[in-house]
N, C-alpha and C positions, 0 to 999 in steps of 0.2 A: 593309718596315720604313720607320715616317716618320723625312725624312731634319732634323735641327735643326742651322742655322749659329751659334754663338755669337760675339759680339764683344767681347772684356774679359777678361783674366787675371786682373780680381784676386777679392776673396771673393762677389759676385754672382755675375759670369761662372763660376768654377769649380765653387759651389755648385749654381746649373743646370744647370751641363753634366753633373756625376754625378748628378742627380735625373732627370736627363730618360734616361742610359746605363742607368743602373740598371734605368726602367720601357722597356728596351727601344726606343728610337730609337737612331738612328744620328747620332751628334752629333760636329762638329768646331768646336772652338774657336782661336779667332783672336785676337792680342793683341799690343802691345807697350807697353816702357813702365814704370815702377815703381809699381803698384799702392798706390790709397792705404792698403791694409789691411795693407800692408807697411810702413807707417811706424806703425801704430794698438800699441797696447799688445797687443794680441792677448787684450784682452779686452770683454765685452760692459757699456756700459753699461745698457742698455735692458732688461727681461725679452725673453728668448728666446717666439715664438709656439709654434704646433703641430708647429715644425719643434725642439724644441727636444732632445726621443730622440735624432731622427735625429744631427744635430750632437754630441751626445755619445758618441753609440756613432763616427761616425769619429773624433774626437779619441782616446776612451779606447782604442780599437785600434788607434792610430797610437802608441799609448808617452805621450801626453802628456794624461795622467790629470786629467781635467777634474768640477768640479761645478757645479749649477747653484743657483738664491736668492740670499740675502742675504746678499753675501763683503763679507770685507773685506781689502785688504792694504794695502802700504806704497809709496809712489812713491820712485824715486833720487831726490826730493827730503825725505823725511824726514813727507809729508804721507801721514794716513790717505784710501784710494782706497776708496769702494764700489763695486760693480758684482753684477752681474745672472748671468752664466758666465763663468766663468777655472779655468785651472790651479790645481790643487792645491797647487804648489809656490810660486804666489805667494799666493794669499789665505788664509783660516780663513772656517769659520762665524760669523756675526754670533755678537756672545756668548761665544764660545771662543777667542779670541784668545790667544795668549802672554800671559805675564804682565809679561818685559819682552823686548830684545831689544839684541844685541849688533852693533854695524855694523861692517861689516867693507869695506875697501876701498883705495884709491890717492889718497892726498892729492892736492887739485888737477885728477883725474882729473874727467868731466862724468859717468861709468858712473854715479856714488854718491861723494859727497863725504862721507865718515864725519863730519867737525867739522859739520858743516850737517845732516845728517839727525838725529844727536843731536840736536842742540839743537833740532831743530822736534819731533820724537819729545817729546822731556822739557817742550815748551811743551802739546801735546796730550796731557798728564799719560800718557804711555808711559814706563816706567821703562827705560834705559839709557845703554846706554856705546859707545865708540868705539876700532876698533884699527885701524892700517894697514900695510900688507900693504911690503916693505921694497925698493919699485921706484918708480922714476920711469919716466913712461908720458906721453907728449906728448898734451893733450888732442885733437888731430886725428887718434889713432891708437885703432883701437877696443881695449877695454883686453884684447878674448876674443884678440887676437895673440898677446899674453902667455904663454896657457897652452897651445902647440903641441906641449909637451915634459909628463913624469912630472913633474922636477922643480916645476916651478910649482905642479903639483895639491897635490904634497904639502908646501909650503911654506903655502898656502891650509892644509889641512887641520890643520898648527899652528898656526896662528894660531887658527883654529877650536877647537882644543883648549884656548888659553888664555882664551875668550872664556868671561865672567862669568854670562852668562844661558845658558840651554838654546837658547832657538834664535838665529839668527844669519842676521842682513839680510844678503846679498851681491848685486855687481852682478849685470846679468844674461849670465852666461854659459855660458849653456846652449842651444847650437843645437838642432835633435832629434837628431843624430847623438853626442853629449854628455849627452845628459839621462841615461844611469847614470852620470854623475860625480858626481848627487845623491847615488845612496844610497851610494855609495862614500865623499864625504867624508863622509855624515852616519856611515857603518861606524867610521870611521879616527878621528874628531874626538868621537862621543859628543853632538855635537849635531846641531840640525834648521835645516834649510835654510830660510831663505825668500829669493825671487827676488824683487827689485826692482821692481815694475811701471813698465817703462819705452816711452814712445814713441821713433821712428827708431830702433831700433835690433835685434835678438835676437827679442823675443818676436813683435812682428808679422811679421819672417820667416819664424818657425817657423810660424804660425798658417796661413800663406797655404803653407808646406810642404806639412804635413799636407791642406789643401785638395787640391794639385797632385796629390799621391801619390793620393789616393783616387780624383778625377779620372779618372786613368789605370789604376789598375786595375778602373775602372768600363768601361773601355774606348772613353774619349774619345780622338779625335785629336787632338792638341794642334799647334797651329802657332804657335809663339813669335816675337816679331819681326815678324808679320806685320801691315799695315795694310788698313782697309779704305778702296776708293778710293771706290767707284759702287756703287749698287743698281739692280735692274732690276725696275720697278714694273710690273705689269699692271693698271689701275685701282686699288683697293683692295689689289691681291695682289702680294705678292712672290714672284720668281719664282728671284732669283739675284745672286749677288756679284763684282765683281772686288775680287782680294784680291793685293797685292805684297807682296813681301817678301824681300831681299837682289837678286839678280838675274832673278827670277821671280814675274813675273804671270798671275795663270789665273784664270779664270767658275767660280763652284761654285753650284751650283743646291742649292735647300733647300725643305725644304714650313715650314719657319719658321723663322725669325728670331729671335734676341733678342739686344737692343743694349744691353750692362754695361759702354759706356766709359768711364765717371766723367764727373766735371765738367768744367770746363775747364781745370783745372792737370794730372791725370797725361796724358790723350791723349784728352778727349772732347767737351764742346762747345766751338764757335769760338766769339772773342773778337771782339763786332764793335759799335767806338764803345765804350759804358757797360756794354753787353748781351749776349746773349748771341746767337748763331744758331745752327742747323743743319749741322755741315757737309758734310751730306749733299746739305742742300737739297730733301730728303725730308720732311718732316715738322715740323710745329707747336713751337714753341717758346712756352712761357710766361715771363715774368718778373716774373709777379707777386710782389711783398711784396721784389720786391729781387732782384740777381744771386747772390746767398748761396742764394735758396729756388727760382733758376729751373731751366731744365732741359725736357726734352721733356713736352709737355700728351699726359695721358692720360688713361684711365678703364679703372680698376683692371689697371693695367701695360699695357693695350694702348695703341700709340702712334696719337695723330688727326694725319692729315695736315691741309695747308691749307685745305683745304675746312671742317673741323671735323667728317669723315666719321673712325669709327675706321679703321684699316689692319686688316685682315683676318688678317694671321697674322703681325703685329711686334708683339712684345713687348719690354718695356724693364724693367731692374733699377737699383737703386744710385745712383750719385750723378748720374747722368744726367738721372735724373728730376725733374721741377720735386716741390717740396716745401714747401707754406708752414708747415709744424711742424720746419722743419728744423732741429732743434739741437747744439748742443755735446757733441761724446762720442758721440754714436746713431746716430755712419752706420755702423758694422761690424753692430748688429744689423738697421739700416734694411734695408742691403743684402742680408742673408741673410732677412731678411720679403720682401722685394720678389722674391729668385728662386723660392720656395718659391712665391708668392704665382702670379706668372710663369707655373711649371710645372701649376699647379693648372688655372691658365686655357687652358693650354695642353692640357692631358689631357680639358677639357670635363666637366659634371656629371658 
């Protein structure tokens, strides 16, 4: 069985490691760190590639009912969001939209400020109104503490009942372990849910959940916390890794590699002077077009060391990667193109 080391917990790194479990290697994945697809909306800007099935059959089997084309939903700021695949719960089909929509939320709250999403709603000719919800909730408190108890649900679920339009914007609080709270207040209240499409917060948790879960009963090892220190290079060939983590350091040998540590804000390239480097000290760094589009030089996900030789069985996913198309909104699909792409290379014609 070939043996694959992963580096990177967040939507790259998990997304290969169950592509790679699934066709049969032996994969442990390595990681720490808050993942940037953990603060993403937990939706796709970009159209989804060839991998776009795959992705939705784990999402829809994980409980969080996903479709793919031309959605649209609403942000906790009250602006219309397009995107490419997302939950059912937050968007609609292009086209099919409500007719109008009823916000619901915590005055002052950052979840979804009911006075502010109205009025940008009703400036983007969306027809509604605004109710709130009869608590005060300290903005540096997430507002999902709130509803730990029955009661909260079912006070939501009036309010819901007095709201004027059939469906009704709410922040987002729905972990995956909460997601039948939807049909339950949509049962109790007679109306339809839509969830918030919000960053830091709920949905990019959930998104990188679901990733985890499947992950693991793909039958990836998972090593949380753990860092990569050194690589052990045989000319072109990697041969092995020391890897630390709490009070234990150990060599794990692998027949490949693949390096999904992100950029250099959650835990992936060094910061050195303007630029960026290495810090592995392994391998080629670009910085072409800017520190926003650089990242490890490649040809097509295999990483080139200094020579400008490719590396033989290191491959690279996500935000790690130099990128001179890199833009706003498209690193959650970038990243799941780049493992898919990754694994492809990795399995050979």
């Amino acid at each position: 069985m070939s043996r694959a080391l992963v580096i990177g917990q967040g939507a790259a790194g998990l997304f290969a490691s169950a592509l790679l479990a699934e066709k049969g290697w032996q994969v442990t994945l390595a990681g720490r760190g808050a993942p940037a697809a953990a603060m993403s909306t937990g939706c796709l800007r970009s159209p989804p590639g060839n991998w776009r099935g795959t992705l939705l059959d784990i999402l829809n089997r994980a409980g969080l009912h996903s479709a793919a084309g031309r959605r649209v939903g609403v942000s906790n700021l009250g602006t219309l969001f397009e995107c490419a695949l997302a939950p059912d719960i937050c968007t609609w089909e292009e086209g099919n939209g409500p007719k109008g929509l009823s916000v619901i939320g915590v005055e002052g709250h950052p979840s979804l400020r009911p006075c502010l999403a109205d009025a940008m709603l009703e400036r983007q000719g969306v027809r509604s109104e605004h109710l709130h919800l009869p608590w005060k909730v300290p903005p540096d408190v997430p507002l999902a503490s709130r509803f730990l108890d029955e009661g909260a649900w079912e006070v939501l679920a009036r309010s819901m009942k007095e709201a004027r339009e059939e469906t009704v914007l709410l922040p987002s609080l729905f972990p995956l372990s909460d997601l039948h709270r939807v049909h339950w207040l949509e049962g109790h209240s007679g109306r339809k849910v839509l969830e918030a499409i919000t960053p830091l917060g709920i949905p990019g948790q959930r998104f990188l959940e679901v990733l985890t879960g499947h992950a693991m009963k793909a039958g990836v090892s998972m090593r949380p916390g753990t860092r990569l220190v050194s690589l052990e290079m045989e000319g072109d060939r990697f041969r092995g890794a020391m890897l630390t983590g709490g009070l234990e350091t150990r060599r794990l040998e692998a027949d490949m590699l693949v390096l999904a540590t992100g950029g250099a804000l959650p835990d992936g390239m060094a910061i050195s002077g303007r630029g960026l480097a290495d810090p592995l000290t392994t391998f080629q760094v670009s910085t072409a077009g800017g520190p926003l589009q650089g990242g490890y030089a490649h040809r097509g996900r295999r990483l080139l060391l200094p020579s400008g030789r490719e590396a033989a069985n290191v491959f690279g996913a996500g935000d790690c990667l130099a990128r001179s198309d890199r833009g706003y909104g498209g690193g959650l699909s970038e990243a799941l193109n780049d493992a898919w792409a990754a694994v492809q290379a990795m399995e050979g014609p």
